[in-house]
mmCIF file of the protein (N, C-alpha, C, O) and its ligand, coordinates in Angstrom:
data_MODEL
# 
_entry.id   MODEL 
# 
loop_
_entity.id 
_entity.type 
_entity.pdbx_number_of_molecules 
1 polymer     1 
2 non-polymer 1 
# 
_entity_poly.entity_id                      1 
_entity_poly.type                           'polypeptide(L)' 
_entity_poly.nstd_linkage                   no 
_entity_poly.nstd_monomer                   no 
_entity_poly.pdbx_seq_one_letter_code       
;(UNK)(UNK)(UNK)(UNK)(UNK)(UNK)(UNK)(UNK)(UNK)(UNK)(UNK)(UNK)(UNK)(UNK)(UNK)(UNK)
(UNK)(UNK)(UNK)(UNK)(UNK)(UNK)(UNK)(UNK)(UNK)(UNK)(UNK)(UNK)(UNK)(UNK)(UNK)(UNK)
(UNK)(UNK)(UNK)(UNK)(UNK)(UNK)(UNK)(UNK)(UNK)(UNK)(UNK)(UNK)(UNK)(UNK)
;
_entity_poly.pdbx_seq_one_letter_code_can   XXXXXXXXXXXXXXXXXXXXXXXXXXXXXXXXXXXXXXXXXXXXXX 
_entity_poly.pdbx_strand_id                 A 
# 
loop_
_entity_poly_seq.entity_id 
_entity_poly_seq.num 
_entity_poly_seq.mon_id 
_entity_poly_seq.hetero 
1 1  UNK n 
1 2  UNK n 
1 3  UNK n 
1 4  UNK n 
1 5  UNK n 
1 6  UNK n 
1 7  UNK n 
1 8  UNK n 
1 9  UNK n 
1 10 UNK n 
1 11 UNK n 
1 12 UNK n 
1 13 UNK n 
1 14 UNK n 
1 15 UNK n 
1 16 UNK n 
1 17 UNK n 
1 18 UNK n 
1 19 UNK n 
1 20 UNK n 
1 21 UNK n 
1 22 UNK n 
1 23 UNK n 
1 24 UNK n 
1 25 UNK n 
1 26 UNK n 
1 27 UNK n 
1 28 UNK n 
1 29 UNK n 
1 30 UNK n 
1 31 UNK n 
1 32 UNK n 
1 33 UNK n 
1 34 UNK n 
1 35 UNK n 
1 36 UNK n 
1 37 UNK n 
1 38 UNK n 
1 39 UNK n 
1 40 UNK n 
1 41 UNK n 
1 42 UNK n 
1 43 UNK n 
1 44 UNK n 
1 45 UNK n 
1 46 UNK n 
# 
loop_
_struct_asym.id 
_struct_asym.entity_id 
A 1 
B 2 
# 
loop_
_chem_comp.id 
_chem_comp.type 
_chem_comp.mon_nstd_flag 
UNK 'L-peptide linking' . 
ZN  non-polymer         . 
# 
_pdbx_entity_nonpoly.entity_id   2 
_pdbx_entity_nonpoly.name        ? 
_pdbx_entity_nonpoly.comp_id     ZN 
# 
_pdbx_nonpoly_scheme.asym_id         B 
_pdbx_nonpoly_scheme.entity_id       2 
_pdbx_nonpoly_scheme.mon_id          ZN 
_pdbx_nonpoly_scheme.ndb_seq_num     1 
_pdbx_nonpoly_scheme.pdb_seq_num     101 
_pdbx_nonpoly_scheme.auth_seq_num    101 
_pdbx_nonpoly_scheme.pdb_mon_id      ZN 
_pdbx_nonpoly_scheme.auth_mon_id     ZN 
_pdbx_nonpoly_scheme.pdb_strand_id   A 
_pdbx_nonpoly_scheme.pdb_ins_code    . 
# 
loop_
_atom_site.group_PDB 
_atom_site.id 
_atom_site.type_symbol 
_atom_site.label_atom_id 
_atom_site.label_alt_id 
_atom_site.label_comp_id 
_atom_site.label_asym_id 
_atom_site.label_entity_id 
_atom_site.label_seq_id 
_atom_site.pdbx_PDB_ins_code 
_atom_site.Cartn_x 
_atom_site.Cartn_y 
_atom_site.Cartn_z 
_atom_site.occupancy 
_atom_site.B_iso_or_equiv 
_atom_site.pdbx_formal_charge 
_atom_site.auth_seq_id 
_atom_site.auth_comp_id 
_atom_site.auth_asym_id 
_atom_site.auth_atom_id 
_atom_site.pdbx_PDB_model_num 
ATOM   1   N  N  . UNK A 1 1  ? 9.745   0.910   30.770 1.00 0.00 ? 1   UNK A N  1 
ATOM   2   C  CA . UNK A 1 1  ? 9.384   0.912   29.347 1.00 0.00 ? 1   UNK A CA 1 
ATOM   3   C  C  . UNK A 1 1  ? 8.521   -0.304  29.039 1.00 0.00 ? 1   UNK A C  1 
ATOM   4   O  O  . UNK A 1 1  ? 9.045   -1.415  28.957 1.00 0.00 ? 1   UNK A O  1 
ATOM   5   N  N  . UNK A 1 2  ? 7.411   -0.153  28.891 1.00 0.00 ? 2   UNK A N  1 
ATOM   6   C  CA . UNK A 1 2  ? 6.275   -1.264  28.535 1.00 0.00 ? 2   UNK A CA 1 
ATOM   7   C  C  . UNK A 1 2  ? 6.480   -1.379  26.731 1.00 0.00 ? 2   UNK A C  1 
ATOM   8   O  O  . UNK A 1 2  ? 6.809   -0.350  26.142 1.00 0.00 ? 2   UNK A O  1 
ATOM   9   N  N  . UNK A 1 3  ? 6.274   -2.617  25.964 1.00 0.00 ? 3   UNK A N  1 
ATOM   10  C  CA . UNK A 1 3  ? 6.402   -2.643  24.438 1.00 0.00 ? 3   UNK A CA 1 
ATOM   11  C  C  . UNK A 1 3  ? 4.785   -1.753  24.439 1.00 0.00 ? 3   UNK A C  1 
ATOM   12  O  O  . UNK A 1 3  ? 3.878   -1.694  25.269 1.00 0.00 ? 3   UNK A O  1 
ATOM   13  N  N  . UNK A 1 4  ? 4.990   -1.137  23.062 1.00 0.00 ? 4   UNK A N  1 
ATOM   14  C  CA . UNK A 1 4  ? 3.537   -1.016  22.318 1.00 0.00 ? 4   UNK A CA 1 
ATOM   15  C  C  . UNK A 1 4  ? 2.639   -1.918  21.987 1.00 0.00 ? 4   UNK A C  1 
ATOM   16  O  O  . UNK A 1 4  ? 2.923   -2.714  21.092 1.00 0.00 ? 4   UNK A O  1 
ATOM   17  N  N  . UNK A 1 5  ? 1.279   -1.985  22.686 1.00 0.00 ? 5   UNK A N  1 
ATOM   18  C  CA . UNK A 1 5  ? 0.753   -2.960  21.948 1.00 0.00 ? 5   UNK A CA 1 
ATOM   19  C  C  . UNK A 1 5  ? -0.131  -2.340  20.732 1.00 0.00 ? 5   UNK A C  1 
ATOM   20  O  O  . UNK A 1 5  ? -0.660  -1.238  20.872 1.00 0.00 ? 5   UNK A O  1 
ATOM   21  N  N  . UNK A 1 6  ? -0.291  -3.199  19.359 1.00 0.00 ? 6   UNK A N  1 
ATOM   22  C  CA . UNK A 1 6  ? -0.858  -3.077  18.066 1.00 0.00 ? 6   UNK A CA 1 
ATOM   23  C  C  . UNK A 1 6  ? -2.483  -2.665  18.287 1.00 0.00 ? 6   UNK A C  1 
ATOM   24  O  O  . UNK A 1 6  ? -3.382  -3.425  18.649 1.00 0.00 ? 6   UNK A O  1 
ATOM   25  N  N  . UNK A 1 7  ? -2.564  -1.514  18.024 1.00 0.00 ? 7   UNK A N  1 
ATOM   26  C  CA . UNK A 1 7  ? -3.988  -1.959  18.725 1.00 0.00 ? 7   UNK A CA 1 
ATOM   27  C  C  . UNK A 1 7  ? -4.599  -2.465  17.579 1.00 0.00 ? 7   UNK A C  1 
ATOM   28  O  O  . UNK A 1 7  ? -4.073  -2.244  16.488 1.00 0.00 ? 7   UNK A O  1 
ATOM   29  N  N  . UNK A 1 8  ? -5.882  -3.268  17.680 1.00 0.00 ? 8   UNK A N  1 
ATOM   30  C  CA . UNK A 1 8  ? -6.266  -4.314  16.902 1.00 0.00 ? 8   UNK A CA 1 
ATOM   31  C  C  . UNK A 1 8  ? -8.152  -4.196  17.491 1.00 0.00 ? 8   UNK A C  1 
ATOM   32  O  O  . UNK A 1 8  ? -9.181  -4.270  16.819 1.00 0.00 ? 8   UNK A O  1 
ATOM   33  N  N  . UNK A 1 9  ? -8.024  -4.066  18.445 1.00 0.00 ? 9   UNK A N  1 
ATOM   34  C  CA . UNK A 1 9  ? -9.747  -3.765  18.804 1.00 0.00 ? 9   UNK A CA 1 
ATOM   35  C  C  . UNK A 1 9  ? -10.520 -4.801  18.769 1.00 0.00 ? 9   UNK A C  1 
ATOM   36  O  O  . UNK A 1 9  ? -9.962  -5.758  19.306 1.00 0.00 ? 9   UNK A O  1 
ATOM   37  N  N  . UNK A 1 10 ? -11.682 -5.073  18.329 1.00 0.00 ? 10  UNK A N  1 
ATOM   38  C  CA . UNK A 1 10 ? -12.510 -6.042  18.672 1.00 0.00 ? 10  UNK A CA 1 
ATOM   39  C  C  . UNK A 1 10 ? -12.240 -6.579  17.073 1.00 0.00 ? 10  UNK A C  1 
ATOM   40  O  O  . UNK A 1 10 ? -11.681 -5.804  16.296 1.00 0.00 ? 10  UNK A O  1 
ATOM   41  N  N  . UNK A 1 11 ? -12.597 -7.744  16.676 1.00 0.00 ? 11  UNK A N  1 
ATOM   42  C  CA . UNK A 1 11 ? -13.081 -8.359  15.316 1.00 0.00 ? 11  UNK A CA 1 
ATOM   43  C  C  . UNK A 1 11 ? -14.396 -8.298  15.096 1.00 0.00 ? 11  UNK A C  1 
ATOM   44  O  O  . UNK A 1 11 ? -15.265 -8.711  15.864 1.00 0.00 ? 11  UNK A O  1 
ATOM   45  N  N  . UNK A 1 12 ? -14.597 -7.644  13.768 1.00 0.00 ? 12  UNK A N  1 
ATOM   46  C  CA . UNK A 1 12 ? -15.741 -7.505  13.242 1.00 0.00 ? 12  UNK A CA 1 
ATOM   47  C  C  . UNK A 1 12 ? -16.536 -7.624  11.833 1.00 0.00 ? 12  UNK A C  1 
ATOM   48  O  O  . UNK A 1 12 ? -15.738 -7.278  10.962 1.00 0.00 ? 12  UNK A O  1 
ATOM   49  N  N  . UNK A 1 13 ? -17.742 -7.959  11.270 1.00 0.00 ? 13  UNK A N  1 
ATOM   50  C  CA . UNK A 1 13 ? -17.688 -8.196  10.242 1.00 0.00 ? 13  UNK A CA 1 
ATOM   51  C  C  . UNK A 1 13 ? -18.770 -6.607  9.803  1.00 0.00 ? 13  UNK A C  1 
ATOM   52  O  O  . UNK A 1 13 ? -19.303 -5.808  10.574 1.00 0.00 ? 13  UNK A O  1 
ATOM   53  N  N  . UNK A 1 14 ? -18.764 -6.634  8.712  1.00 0.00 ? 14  UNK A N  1 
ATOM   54  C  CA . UNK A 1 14 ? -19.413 -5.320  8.510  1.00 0.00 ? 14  UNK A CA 1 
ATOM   55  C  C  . UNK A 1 14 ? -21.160 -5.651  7.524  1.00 0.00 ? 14  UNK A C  1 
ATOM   56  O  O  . UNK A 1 14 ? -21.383 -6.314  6.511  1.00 0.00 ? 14  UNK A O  1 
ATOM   57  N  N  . UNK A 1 15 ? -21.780 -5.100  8.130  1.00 0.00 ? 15  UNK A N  1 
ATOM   58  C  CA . UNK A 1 15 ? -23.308 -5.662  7.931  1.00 0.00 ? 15  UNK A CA 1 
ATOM   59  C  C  . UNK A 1 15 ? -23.436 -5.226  6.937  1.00 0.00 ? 15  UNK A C  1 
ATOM   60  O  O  . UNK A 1 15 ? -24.510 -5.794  6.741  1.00 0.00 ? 15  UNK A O  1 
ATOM   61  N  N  . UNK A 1 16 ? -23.219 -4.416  5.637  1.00 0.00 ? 16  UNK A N  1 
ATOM   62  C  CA . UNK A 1 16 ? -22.981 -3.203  4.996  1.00 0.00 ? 16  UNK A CA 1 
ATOM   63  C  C  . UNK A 1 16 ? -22.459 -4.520  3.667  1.00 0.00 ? 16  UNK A C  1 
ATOM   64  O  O  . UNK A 1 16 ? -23.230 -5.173  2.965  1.00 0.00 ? 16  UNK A O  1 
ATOM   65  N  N  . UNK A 1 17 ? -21.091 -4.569  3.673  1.00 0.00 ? 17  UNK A N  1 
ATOM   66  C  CA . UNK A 1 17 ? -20.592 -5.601  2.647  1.00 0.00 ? 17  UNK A CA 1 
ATOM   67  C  C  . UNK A 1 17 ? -19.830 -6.837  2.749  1.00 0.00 ? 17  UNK A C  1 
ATOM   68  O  O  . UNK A 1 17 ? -19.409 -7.533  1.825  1.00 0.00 ? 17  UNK A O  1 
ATOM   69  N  N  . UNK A 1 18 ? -19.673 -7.071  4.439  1.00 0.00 ? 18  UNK A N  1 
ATOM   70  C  CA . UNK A 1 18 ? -19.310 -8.563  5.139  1.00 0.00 ? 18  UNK A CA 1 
ATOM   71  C  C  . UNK A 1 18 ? -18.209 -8.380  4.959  1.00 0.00 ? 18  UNK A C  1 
ATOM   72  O  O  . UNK A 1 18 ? -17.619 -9.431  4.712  1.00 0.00 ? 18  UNK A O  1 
ATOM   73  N  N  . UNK A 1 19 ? -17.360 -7.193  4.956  1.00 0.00 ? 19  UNK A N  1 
ATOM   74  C  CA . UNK A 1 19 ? -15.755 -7.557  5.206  1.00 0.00 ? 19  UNK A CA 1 
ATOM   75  C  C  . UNK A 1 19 ? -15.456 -7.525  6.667  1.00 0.00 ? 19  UNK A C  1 
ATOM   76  O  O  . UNK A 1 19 ? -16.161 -6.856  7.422  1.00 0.00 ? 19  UNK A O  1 
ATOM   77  N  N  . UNK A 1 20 ? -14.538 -8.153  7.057  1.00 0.00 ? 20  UNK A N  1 
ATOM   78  C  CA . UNK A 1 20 ? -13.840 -8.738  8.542  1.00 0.00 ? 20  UNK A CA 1 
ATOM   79  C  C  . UNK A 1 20 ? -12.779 -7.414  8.554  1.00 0.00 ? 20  UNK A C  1 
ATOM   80  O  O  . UNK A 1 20 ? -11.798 -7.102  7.878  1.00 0.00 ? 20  UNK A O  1 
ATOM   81  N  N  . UNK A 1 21 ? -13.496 -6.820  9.668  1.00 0.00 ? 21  UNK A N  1 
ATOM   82  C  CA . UNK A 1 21 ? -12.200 -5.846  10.136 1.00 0.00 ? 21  UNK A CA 1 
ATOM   83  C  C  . UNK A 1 21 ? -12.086 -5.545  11.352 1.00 0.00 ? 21  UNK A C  1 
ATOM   84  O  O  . UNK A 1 21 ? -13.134 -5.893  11.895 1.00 0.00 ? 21  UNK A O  1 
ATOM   85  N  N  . UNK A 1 22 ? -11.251 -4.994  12.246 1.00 0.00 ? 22  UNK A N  1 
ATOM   86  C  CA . UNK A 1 22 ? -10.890 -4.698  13.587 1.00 0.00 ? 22  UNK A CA 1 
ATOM   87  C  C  . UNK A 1 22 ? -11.239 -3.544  13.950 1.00 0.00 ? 22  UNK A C  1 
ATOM   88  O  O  . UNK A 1 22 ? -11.026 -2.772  13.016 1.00 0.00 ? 22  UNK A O  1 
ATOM   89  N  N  . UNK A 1 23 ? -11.720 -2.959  14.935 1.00 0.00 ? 23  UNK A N  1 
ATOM   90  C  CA . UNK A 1 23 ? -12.812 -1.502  15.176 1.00 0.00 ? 23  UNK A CA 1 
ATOM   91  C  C  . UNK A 1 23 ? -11.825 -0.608  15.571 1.00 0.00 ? 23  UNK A C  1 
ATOM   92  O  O  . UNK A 1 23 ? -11.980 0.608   15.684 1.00 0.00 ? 23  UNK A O  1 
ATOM   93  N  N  . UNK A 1 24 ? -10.455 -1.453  15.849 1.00 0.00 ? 24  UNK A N  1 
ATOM   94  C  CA . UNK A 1 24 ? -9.388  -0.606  16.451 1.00 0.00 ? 24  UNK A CA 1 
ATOM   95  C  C  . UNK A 1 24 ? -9.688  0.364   17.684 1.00 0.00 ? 24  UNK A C  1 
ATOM   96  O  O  . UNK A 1 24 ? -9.116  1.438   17.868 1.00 0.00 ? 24  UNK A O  1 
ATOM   97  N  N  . UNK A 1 25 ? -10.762 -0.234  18.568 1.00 0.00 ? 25  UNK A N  1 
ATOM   98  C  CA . UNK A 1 25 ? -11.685 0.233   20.045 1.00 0.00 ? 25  UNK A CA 1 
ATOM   99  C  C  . UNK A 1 25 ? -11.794 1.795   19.670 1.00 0.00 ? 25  UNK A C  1 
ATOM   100 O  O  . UNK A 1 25 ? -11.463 2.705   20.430 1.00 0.00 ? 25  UNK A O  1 
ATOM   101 N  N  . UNK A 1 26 ? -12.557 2.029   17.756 1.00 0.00 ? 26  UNK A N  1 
ATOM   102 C  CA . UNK A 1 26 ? -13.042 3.182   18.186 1.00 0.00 ? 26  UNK A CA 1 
ATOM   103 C  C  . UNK A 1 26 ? -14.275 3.578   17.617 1.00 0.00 ? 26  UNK A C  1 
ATOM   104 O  O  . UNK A 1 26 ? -14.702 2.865   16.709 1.00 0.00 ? 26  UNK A O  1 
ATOM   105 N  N  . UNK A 1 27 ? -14.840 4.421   17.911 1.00 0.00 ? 27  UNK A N  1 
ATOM   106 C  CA . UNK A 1 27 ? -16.503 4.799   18.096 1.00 0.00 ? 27  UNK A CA 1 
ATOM   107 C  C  . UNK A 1 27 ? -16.602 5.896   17.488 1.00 0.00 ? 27  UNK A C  1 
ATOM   108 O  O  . UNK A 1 27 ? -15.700 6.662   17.825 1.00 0.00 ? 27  UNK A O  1 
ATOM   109 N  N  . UNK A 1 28 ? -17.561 6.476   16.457 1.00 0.00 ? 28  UNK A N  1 
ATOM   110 C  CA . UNK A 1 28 ? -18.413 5.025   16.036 1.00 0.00 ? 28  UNK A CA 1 
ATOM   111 C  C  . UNK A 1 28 ? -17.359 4.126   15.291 1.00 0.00 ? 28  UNK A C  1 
ATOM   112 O  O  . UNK A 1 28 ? -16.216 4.461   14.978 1.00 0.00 ? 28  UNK A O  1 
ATOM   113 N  N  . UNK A 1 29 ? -17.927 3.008   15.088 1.00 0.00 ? 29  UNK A N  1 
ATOM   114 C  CA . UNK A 1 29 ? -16.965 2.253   13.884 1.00 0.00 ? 29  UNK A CA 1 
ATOM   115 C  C  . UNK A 1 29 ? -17.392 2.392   12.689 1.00 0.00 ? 29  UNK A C  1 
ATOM   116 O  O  . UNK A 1 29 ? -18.575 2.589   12.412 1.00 0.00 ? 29  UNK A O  1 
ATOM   117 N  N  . UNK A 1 30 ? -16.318 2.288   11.740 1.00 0.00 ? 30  UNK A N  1 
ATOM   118 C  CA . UNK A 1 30 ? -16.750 2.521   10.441 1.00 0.00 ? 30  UNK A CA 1 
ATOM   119 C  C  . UNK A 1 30 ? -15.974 1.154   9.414  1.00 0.00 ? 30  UNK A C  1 
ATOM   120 O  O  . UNK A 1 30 ? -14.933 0.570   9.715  1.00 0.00 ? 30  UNK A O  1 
ATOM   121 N  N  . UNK A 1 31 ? -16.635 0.954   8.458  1.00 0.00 ? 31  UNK A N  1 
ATOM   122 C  CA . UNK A 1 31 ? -16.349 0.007   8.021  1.00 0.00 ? 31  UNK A CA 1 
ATOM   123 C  C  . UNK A 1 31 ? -15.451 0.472   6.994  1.00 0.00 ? 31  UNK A C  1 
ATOM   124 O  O  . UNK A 1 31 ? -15.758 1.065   5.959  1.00 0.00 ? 31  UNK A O  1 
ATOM   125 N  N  . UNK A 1 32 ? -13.522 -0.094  7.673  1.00 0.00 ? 32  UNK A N  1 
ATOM   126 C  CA . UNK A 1 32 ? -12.463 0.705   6.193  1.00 0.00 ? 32  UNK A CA 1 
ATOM   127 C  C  . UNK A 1 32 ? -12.734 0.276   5.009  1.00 0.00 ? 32  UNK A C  1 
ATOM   128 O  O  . UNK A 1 32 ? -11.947 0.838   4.248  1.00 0.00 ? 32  UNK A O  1 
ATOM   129 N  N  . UNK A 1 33 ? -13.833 -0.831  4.090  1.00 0.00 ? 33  UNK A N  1 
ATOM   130 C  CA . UNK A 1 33 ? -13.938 -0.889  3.465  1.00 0.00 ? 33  UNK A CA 1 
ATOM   131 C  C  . UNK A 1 33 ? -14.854 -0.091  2.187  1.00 0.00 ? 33  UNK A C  1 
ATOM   132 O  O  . UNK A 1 33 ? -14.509 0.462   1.142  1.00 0.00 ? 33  UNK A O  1 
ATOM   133 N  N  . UNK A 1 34 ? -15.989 -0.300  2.746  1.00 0.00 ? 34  UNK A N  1 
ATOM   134 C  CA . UNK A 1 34 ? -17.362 0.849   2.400  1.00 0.00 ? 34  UNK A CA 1 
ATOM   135 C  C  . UNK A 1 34 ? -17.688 1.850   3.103  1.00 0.00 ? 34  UNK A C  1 
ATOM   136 O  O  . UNK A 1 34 ? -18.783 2.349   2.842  1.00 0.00 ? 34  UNK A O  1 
ATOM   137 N  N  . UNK A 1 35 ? -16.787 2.520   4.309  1.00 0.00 ? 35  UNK A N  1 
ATOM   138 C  CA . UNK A 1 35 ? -17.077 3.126   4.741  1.00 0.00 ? 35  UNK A CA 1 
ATOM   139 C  C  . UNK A 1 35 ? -18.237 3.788   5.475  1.00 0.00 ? 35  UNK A C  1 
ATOM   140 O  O  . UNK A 1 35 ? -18.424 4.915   5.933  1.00 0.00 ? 35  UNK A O  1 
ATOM   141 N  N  . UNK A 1 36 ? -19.169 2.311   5.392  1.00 0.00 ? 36  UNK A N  1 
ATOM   142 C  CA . UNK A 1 36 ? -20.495 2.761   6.393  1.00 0.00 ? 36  UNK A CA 1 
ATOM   143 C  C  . UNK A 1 36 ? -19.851 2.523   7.736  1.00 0.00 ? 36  UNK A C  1 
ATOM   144 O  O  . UNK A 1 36 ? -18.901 1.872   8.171  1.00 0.00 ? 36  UNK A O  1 
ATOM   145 N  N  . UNK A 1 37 ? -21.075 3.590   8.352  1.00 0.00 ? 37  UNK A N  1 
ATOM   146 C  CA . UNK A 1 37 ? -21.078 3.620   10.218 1.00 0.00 ? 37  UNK A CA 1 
ATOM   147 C  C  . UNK A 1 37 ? -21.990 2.639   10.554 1.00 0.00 ? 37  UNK A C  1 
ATOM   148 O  O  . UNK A 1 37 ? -23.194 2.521   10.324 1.00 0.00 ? 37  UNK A O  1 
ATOM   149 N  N  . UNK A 1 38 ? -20.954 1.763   11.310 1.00 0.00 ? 38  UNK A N  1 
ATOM   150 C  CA . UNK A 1 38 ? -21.797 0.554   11.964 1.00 0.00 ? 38  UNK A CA 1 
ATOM   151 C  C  . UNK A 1 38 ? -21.921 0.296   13.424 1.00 0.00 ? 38  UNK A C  1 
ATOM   152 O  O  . UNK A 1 38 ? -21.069 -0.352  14.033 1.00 0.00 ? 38  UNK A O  1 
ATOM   153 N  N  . UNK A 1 39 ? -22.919 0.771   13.955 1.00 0.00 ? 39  UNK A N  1 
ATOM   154 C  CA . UNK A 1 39 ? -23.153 1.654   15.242 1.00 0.00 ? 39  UNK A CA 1 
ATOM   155 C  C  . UNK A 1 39 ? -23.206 -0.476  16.171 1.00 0.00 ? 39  UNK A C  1 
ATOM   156 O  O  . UNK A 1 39 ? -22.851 -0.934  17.257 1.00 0.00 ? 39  UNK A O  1 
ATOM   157 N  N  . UNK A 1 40 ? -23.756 -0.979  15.091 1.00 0.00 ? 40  UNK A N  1 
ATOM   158 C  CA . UNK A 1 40 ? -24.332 -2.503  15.760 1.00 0.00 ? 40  UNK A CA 1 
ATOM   159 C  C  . UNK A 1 40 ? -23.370 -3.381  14.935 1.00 0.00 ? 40  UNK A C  1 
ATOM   160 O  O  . UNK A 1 40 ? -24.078 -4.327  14.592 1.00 0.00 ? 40  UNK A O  1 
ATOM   161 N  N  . UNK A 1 41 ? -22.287 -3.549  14.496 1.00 0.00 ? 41  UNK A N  1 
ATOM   162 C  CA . UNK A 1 41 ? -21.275 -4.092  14.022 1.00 0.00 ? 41  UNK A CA 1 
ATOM   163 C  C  . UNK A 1 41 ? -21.293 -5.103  14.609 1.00 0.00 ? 41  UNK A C  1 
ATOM   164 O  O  . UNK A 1 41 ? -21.018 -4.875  15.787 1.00 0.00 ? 41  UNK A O  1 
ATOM   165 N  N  . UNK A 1 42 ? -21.557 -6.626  14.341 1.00 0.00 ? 42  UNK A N  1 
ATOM   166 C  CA . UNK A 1 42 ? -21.112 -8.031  14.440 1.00 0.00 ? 42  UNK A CA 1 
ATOM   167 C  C  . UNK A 1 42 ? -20.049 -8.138  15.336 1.00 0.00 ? 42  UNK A C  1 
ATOM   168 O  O  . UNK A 1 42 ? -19.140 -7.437  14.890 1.00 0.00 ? 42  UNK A O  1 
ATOM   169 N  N  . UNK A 1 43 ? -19.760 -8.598  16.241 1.00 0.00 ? 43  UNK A N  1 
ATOM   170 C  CA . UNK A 1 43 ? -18.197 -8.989  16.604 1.00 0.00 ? 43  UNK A CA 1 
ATOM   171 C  C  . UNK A 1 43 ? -18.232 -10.852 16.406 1.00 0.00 ? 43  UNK A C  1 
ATOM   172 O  O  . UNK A 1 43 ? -19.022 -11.778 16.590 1.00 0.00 ? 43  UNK A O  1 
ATOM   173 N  N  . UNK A 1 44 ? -16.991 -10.655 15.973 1.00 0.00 ? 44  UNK A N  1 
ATOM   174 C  CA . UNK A 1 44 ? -16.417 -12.007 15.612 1.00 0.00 ? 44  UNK A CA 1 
ATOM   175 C  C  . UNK A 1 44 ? -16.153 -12.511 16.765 1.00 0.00 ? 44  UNK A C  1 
ATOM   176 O  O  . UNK A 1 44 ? -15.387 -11.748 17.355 1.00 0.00 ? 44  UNK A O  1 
ATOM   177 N  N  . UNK A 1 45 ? -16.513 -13.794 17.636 1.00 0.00 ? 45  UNK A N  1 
ATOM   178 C  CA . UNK A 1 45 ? -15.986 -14.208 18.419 1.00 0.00 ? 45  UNK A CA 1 
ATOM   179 C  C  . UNK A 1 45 ? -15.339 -15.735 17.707 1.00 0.00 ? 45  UNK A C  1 
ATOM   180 O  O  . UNK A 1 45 ? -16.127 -16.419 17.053 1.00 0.00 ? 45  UNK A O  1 
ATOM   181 N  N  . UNK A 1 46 ? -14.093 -16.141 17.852 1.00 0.00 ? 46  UNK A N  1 
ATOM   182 C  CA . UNK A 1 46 ? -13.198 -17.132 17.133 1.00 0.00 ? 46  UNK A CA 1 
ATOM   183 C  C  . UNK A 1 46 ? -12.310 -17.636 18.000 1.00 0.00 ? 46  UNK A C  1 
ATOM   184 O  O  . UNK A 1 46 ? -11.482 -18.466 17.623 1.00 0.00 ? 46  UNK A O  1 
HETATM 185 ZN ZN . ZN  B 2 .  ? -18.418 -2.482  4.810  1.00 0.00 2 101 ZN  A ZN 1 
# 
């Protein structure tokens, strides 16, 4: 029995309206805020 890990995905900011969100490693990404597709999404490296 391995724990679940959260998935959480890459960090990202959204080019669209600059909110910081996690892509949750899936494709395309979309931004949960404004809901644009952000094919070239920023990743946060921190
Ligand atoms: Zn957005």
């Amino acid at each position: 029995m391995s724990k679940p890990v959260p998935p959480t995905g890459t960090k990202r900011i959204c080019t669209e309206c600059a909110a910081k969100f996690y892509d949750l490693d899936k494709r395309p990404i979309v931004c949960p805020k404004c809901k644009a597709a952000l094919p070239d999404a920023v990743a946060i490296v921190s």
